[in-house]
C-alpha positions as CSV (number, residue, x, y, z in Angstrom):
1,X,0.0,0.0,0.0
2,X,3.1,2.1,-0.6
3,X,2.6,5.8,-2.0
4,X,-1.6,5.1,-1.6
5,X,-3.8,7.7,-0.8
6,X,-7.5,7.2,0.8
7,X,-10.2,9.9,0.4
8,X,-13.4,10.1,1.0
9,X,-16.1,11.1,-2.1
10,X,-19.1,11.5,-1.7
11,X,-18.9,9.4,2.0
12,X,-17.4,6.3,-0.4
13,X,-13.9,5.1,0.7
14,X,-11.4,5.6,-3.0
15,X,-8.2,3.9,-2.8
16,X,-5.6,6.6,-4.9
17,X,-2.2,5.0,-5.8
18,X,0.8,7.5,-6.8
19,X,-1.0,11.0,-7.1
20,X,0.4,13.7,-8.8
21,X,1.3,17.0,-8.2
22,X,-1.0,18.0,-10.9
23,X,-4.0,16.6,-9.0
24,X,-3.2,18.2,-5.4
25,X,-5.8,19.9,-3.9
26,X,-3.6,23.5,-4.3
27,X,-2.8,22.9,-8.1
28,X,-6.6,21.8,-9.3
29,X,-8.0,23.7,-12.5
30,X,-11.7,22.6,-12.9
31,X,-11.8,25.2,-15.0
32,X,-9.3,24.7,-17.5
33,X,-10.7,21.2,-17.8
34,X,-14.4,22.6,-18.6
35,X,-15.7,21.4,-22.2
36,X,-18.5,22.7,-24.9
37,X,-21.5,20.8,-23.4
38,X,-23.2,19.0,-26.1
39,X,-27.1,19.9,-26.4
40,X,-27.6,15.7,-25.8
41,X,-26.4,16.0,-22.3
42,X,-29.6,18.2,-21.0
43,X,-31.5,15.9,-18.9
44,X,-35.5,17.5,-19.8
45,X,-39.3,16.0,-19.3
46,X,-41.6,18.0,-21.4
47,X,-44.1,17.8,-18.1
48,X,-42.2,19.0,-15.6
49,X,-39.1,21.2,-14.6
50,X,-36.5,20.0,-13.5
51,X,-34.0,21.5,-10.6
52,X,-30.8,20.2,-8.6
53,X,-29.3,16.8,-9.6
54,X,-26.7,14.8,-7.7
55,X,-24.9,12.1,-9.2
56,X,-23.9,8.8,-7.8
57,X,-22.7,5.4,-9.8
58,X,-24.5,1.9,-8.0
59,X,-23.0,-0.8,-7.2
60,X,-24.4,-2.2,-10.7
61,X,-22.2,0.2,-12.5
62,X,-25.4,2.4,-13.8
63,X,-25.7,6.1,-13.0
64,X,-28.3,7.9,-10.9
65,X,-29.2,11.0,-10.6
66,X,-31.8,12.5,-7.4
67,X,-33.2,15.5,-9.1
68,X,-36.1,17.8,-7.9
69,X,-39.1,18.1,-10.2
70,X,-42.8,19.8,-10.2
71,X,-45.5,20.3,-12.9
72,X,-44.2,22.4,-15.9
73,X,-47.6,24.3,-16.2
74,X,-47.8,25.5,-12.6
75,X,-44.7,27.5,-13.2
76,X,-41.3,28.5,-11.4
77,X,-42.1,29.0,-8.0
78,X,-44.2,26.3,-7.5
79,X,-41.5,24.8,-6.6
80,X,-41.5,25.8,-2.7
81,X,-45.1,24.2,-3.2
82,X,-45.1,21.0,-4.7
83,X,-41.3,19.4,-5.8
84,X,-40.7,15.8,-5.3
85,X,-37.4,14.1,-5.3
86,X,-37.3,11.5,-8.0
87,X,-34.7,9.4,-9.2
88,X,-33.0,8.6,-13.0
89,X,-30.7,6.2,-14.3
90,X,-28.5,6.0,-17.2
91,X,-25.6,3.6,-18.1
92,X,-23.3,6.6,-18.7
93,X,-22.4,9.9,-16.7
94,X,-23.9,12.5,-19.6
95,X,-26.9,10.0,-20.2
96,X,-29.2,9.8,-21.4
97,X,-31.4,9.7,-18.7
98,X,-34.5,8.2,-17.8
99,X,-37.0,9.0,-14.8
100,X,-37.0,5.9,-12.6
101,X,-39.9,6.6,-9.9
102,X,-40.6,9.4,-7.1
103,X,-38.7,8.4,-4.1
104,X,-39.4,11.0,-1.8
105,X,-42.9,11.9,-2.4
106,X,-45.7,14.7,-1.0
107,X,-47.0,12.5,2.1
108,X,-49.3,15.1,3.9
109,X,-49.0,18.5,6.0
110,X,-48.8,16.5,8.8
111,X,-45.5,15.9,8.3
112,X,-42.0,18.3,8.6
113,X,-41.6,17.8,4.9
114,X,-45.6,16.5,3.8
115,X,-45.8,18.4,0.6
116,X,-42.4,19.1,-0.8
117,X,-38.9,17.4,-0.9
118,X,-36.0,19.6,-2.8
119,X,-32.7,20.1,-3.2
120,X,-31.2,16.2,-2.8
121,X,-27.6,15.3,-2.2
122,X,-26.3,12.0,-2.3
123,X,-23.9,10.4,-0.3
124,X,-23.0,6.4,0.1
125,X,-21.2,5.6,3.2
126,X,-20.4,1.9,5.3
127,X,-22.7,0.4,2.2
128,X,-25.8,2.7,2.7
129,X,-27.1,5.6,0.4
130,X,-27.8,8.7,2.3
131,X,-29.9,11.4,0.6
132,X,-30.1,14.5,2.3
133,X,-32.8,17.2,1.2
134,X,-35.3,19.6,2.2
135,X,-38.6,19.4,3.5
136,X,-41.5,21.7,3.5
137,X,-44.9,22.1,4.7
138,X,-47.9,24.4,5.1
139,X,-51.6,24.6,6.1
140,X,-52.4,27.1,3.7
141,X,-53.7,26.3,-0.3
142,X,-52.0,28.0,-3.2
143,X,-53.9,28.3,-6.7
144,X,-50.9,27.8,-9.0
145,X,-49.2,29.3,-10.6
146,X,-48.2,31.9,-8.5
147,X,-45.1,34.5,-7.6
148,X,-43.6,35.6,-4.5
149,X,-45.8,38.2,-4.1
150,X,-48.1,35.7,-2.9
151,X,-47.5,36.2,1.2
152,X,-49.1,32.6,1.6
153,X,-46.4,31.1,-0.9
154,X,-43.7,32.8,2.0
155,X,-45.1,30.3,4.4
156,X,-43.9,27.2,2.3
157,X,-40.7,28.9,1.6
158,X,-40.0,30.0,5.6
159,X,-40.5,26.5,6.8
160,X,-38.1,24.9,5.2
161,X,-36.0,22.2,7.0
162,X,-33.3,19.7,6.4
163,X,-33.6,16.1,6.6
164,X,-32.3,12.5,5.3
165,X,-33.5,9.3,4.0
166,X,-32.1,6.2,4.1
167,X,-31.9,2.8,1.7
168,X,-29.4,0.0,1.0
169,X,-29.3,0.7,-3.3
170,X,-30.3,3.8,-5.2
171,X,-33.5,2.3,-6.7
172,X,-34.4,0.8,-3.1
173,X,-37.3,1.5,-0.6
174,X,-36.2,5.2,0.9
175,X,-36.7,5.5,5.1
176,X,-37.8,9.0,6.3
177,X,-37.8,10.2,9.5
178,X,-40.5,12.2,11.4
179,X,-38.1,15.1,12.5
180,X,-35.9,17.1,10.7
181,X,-31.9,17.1,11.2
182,X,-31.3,20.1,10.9
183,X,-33.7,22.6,12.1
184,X,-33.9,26.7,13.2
185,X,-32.8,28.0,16.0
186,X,-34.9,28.8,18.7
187,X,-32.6,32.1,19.3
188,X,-34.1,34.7,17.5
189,X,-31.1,36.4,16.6
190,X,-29.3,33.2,15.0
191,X,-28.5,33.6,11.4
192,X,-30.3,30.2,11.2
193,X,-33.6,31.4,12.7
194,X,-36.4,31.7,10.3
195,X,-35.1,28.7,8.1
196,X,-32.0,25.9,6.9
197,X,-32.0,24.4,3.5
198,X,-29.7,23.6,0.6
199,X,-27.9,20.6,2.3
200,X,-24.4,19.5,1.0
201,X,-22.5,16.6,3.4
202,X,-19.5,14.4,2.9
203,X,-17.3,12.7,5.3
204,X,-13.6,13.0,6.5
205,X,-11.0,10.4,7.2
206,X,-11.9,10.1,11.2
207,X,-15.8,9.7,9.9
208,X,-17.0,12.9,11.3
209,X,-19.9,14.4,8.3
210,X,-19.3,17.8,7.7
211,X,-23.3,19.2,6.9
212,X,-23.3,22.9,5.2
213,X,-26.8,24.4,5.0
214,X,-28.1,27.8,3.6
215,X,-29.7,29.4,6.8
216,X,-31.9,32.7,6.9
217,X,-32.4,35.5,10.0
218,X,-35.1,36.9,11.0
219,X,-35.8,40.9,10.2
220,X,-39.5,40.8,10.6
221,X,-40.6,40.6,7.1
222,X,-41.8,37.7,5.0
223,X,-38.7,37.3,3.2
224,X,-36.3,37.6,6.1
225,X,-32.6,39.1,6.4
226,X,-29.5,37.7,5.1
227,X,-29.1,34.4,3.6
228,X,-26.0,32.8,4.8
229,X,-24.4,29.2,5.3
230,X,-23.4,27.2,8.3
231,X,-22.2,23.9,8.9
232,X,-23.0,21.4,11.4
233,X,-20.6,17.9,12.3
234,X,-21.7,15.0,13.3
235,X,-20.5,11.5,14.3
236,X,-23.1,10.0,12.0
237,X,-24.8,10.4,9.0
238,X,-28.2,10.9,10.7
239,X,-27.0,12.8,13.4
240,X,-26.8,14.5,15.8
241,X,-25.4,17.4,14.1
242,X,-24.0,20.6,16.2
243,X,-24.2,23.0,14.6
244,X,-20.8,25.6,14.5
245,X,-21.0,29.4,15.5
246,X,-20.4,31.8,12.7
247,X,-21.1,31.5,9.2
248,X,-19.3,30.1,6.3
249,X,-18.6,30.8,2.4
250,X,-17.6,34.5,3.7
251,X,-15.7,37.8,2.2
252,X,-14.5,40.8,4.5
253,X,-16.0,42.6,1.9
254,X,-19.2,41.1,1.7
255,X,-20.9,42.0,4.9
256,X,-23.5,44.2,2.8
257,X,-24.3,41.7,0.9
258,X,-28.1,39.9,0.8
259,X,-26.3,36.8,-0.1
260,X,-22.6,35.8,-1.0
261,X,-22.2,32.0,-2.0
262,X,-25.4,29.2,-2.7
263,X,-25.4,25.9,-3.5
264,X,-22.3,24.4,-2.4
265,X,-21.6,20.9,-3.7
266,X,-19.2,19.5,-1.1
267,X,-16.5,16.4,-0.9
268,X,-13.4,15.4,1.1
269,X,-10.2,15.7,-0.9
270,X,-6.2,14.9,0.1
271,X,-7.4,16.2,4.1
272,X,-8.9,18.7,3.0
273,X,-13.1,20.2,2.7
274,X,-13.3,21.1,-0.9
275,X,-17.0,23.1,-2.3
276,X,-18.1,24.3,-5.3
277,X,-20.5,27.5,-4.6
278,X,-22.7,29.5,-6.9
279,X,-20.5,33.0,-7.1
280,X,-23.9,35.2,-6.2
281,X,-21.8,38.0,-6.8
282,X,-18.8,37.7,-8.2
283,X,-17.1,37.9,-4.7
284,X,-14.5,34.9,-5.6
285,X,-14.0,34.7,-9.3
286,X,-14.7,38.7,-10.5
287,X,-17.7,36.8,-12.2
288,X,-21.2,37.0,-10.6
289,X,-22.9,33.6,-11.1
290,X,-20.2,32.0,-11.8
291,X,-19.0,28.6,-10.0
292,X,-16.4,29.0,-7.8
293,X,-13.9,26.1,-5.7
294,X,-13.2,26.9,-2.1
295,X,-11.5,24.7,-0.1
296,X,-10.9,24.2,3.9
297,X,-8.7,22.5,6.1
298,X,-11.4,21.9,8.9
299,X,-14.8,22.5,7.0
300,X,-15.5,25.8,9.3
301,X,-12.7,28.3,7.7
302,X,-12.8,28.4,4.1
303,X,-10.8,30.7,1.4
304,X,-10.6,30.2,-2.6
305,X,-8.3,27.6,-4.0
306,X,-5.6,28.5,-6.3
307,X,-8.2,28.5,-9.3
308,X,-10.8,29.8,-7.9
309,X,-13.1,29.6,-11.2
310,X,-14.5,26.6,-11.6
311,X,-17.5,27.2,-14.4
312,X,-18.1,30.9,-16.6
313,X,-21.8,32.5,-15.9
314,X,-22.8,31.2,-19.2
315,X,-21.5,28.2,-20.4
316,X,-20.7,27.6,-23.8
317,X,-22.4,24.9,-26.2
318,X,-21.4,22.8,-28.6
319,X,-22.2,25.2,-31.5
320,X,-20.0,27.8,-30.0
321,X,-23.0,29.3,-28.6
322,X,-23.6,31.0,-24.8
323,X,-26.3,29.8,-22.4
324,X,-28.8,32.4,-21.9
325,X,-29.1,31.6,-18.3
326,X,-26.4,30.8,-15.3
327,X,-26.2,27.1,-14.1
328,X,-27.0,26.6,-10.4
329,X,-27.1,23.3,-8.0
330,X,-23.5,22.2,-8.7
331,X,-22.6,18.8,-8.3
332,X,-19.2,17.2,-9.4
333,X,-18.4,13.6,-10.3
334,X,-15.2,11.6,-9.8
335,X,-14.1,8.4,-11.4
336,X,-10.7,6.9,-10.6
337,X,-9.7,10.3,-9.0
338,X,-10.4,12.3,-11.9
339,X,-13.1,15.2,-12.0
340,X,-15.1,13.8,-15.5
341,X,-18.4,15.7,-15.2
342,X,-20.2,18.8,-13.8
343,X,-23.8,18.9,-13.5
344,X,-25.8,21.7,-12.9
345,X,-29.7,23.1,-13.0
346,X,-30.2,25.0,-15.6
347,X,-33.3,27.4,-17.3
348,X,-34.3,26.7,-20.9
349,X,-35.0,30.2,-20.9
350,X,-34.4,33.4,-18.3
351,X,-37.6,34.0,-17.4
352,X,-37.4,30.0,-15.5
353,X,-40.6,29.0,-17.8
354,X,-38.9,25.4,-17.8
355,X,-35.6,24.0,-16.5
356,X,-33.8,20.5,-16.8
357,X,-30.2,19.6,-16.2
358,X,-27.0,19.6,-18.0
359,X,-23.7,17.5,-17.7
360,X,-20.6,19.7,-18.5
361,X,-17.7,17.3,-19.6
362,X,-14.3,17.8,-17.8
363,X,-10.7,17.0,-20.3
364,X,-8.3,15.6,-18.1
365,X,-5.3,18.2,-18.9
366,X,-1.8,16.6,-19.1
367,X,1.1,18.7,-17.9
């Protein structure tokens, strides 16, 4: 086992022999490595739109991808309403993909997360799948479509809460829980206290998950103050997770600012926290919307990497084209300890009347 290196990807154990300079965590270019995406690697269901996909490869060798989906007709921001988590496979990383079944469906506003499941990340750890999410709920009814200036459609949106499921295979019979994992705080002036979501785990070499979550404060208003992450640590994939102090994702010069980073897609790399984060505003690449790699040596400090830029704003199609819309919900995959694709949400037009998601291909660059 000379010269062998063991991470931790997604919560799976990878066995790395002889890495190279090239591939330490300090000299990784995701961005150099970005590709034309080819219009046949947009994952679309004329029925519904499609949001956030994360990527795992079964046991069987077949890819799956959790992605969050609601009615097409009912518009944009039905999806604080009425997502479900369903579940695709393909025999290769770009596709194509078909939808499998729902496996975290609306189950009644009884329940934490009883009519909505978003935002799903998947990790496999000790030979279990872990998908963690978020769950909403509400006792109000919302004729659809509808728009933020709903205040009822606030009440879906401000309960939001994280949670995980369970099962032994991708296509398997998902467990819930009746409580949340991660919930607000009951302090008033947290920066988590009117609502966590946007999950992103993985876990370190002593086992600990590391758990970052977007949280909102309070400021008496529907909409609520800052939007911020946090992370919470835990000695096991269900918990219980304490949560950590201050915020993460953060710029000195960003204290203004409604919101900094989003969507963090996060893995264990060489001992050290590595995320990709939605650039809101240009704080870490110069490019707002843009994807950016931060990496951390405990999962609570984090600063850019050496190449900060992971993905442009737009990205660029086959035909030499530019997307018309930014790419959100990143999620990375790694085969044999090479970065092959990105995945990302993404609008088939600005105004978000339909959205599916794309795999970006990644060229291993030889040096």
């Amino acid at each position: 086992m000379k010269n062998t290196l063991f991470i931790f990807l997604l919560g799976t154990l990878i066995c790395i022999p002889n890495l190279t300079k090239a591939q330490s965590t300090d000299e990784l270019n995701l961005g150099e490595m970005v590709q034309p995406v080819p219009f046949a690697n947009r994952f679309l269901d004329s029925n519904y739109n499609i949001w956030c996909g994360s990527v795992c490869k079964g046991d069987n060798g077949k890819y799956y991808l959790f992605y969050s989906r609601w009615p097409k007709k009912d518009g944009h921001y039905a999806w604080a309403i009425e997502s479900e988590i369903a579940l695709a496979v393909a025999d290769n990383p770009n596709g194509p993909y078909m939808h499998l079944k729902v496996v975290l469906p609306a189950r009644g506003k009884q329940y934490w997360d009883g009519t909505t499941t978003h935002n799903p990340t998947i990790m496999k750890f000790k030979g279990k799948y872990f998908l963690y999410y978020m769950g909403t709920h509400a006792t109000v009814n919302i004729k659809l479509p509808t728009t933020m200036q709903n205040k009822d459609w606030w009440e879906y949106r401000n309960n939001q809460r994280i949670g995980v499921a369970v099962a032994d295979k991708p296509e398997g019979e998902w467990k819930r829980f009746d409580k949340p994992i991660i919930d607000a705080s009951t302090d008033s002036t947290a920066f988590d206290a009117l609502l966590v979501t946007n999950p992103a785990a993985t876990v370190d070499k002593k086992g600990h998950v590391v758990l970052v979550y977007k949280e909102v404060a309070k400021n008496g208003t529907f909409k609520g103050g800052k939007v911020r992450y946090g992370v919470a640590i835990s000695n096991s994939p269900t918990g219980n997770f304490v949560k950590q102090p201050k915020p993460i994702f953060e710029k000195s010069d960003g204290q203004k600012d409604w919101m900094i980073a989003e969507d963090p897609f996060l893995y264990y790399y060489q001992n050290k926290f590595m995320a990709i984060v939605r650039d809101v505003v240009g704080k870490f690449t110069g490019d707002a919307g843009a994807w950016a790699l931060l990496q951390s040596e405990d999962g609570i400090d984090w600063k850019e990497s050496k190449y900060p830029k992971v993905i442009d704003s737009r990205i660029k199609w086959e035909d030499g084209t530019k997307a018309t819309s930014q790419m959100e919900r990143p999620c990375l995959l790694i085969e044999k300890d090479k970065p092959t694709f990105l995945f990302g949400a993404y609008p088939m037009d600005p105004k978000r009347n339909w959205s599916g998601n794309v795999a970006v291909p990644l060229k291993a660059v030889v040096r």
